[in-house]
C-alpha positions as CSV (number, residue, x, y, z in Angstrom):
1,X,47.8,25.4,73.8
2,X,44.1,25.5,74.1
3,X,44.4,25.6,69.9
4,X,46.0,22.4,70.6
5,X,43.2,20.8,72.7
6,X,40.7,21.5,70.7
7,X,42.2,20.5,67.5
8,X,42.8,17.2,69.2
9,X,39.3,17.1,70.6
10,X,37.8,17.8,67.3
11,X,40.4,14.8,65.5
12,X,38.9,12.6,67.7
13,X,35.2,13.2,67.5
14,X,35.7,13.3,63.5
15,X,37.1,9.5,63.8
16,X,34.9,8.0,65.7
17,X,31.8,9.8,63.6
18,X,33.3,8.6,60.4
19,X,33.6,5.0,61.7
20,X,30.5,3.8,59.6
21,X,31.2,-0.9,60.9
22,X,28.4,-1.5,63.1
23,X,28.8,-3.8,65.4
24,X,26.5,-7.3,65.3
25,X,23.6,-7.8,67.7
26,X,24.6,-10.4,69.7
27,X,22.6,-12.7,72.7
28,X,23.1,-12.2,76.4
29,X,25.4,-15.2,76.0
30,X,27.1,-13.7,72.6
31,X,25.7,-15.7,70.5
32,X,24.6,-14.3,67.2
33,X,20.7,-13.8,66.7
34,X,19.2,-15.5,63.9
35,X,17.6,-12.9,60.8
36,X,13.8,-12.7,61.3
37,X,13.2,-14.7,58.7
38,X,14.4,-18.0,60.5
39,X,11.5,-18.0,62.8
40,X,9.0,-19.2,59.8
41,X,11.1,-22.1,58.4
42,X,10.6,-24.7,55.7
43,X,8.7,-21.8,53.0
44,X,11.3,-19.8,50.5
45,X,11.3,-16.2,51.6
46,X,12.8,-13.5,48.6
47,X,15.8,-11.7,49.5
48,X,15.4,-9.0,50.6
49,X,11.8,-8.9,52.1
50,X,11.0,-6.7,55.4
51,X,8.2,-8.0,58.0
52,X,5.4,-6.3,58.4
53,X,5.0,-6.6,62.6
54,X,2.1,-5.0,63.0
55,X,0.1,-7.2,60.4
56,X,2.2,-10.9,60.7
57,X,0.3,-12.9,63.6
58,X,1.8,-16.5,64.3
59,X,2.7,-19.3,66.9
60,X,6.1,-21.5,66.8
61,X,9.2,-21.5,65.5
62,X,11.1,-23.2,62.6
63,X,8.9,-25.8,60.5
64,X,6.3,-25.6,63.0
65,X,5.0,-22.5,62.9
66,X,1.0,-21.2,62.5
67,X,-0.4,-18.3,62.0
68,X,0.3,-15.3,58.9
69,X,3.6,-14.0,57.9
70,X,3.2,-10.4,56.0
71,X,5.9,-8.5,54.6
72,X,6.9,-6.5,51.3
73,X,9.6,-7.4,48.7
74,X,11.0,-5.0,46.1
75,X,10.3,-7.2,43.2
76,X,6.8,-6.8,40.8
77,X,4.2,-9.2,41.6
78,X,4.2,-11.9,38.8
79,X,8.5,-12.2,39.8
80,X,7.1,-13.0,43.5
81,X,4.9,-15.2,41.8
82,X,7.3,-17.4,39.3
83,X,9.5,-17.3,42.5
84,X,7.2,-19.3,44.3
85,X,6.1,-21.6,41.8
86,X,9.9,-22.7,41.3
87,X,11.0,-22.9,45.1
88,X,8.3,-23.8,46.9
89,X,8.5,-27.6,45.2
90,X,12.0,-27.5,46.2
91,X,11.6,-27.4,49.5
92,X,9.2,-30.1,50.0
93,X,6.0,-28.6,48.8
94,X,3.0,-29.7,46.9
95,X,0.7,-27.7,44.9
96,X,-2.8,-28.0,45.1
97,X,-4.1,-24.7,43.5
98,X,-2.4,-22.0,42.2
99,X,-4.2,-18.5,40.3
100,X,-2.3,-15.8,39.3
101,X,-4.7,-12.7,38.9
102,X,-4.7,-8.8,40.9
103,X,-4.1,-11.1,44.0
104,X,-2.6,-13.9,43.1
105,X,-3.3,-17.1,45.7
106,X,-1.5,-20.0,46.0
107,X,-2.1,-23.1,48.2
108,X,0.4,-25.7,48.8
109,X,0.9,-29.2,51.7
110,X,3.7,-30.8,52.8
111,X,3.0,-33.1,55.4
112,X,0.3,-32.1,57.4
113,X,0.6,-28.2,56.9
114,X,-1.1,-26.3,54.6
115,X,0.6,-23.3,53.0
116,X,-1.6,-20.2,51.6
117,X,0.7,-17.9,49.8
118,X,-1.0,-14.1,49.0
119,X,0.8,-12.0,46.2
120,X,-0.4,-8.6,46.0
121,X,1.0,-5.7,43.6
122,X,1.9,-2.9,46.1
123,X,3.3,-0.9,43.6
124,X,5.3,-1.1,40.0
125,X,8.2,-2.4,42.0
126,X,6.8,-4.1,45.0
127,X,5.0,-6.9,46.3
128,X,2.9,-7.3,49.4
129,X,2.8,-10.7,50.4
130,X,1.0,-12.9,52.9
131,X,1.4,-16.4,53.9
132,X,-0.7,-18.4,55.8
133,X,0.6,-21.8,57.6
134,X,-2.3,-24.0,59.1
135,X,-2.6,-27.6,59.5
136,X,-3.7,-30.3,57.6
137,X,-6.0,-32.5,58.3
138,X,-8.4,-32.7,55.9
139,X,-6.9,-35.2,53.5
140,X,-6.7,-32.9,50.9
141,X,-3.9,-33.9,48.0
142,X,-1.7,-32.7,46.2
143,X,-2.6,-32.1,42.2
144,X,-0.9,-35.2,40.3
């Protein structure tokens, strides 16, 4: 009998250790919580990317956000480059410079934001990325 028990205790623990569906992060209200990522709307962010906390500094949520955005992506610099230099007009954005070198900077506006975009080779097969929202004011342009 006490074979029994255990065999039965043992069953059990096995299920419920092998049950590998997590289950979602929900509000206090059990809503689902936005990804990260939707806190710093209206810029194009490469999927997947992870935030780096300890270096991202920034105000606001959405489109109206200020401040620096840091995180990594597992793709080579000059991918995280052409990435940005096809989506970013797609959402709205203008360019006003652009250089691709060792850190690659690129500086874009869309209403009265300005958008400084950071692309740093971190490795072979990684990028280290930071982007910089600020207003505009300054009557600076777009290039034509």
């Amino acid at each position: 009998m006490l074979f029994f028990k255990r065999l039965v205790c043992f069953l059990c623990l096995l299920t419920v250790a092998c049950t590998s569906e997590r289950l979602p992060l929900t509000g206090t209200d059990g809503s689902a919580i936005p990804p990260a990522f939707a806190s710093f709307g209206g810029i194009p962010i490469p999927e997947p990317s992870y935030i780096n906390l300890e270096e991202t500094r920034a105000l606001g949520y959405g489109e109206n956000w200020t401040g620096t955005l840091v995180f990594t992506t597992p793709f080579p610099a000059h991918e995280v480059f052409d990435f940005y230099i096809s989506e970013m007009p797609k959402q709205g954005w203008s360019d006003v410079a652009t250089v691709r070198a060792r850190i690659s900077h690129m500086t874009y506006i869309k209403d009265k934001k300005a958008i400084q975009i950071l692309i740093e080779k971190n490795s072979d097969v990684e990028s280290y990325v930071t982007v910089t929202s600020i207003p505009n004011n300054t009557g600076i342009s777009a290039i034509q």
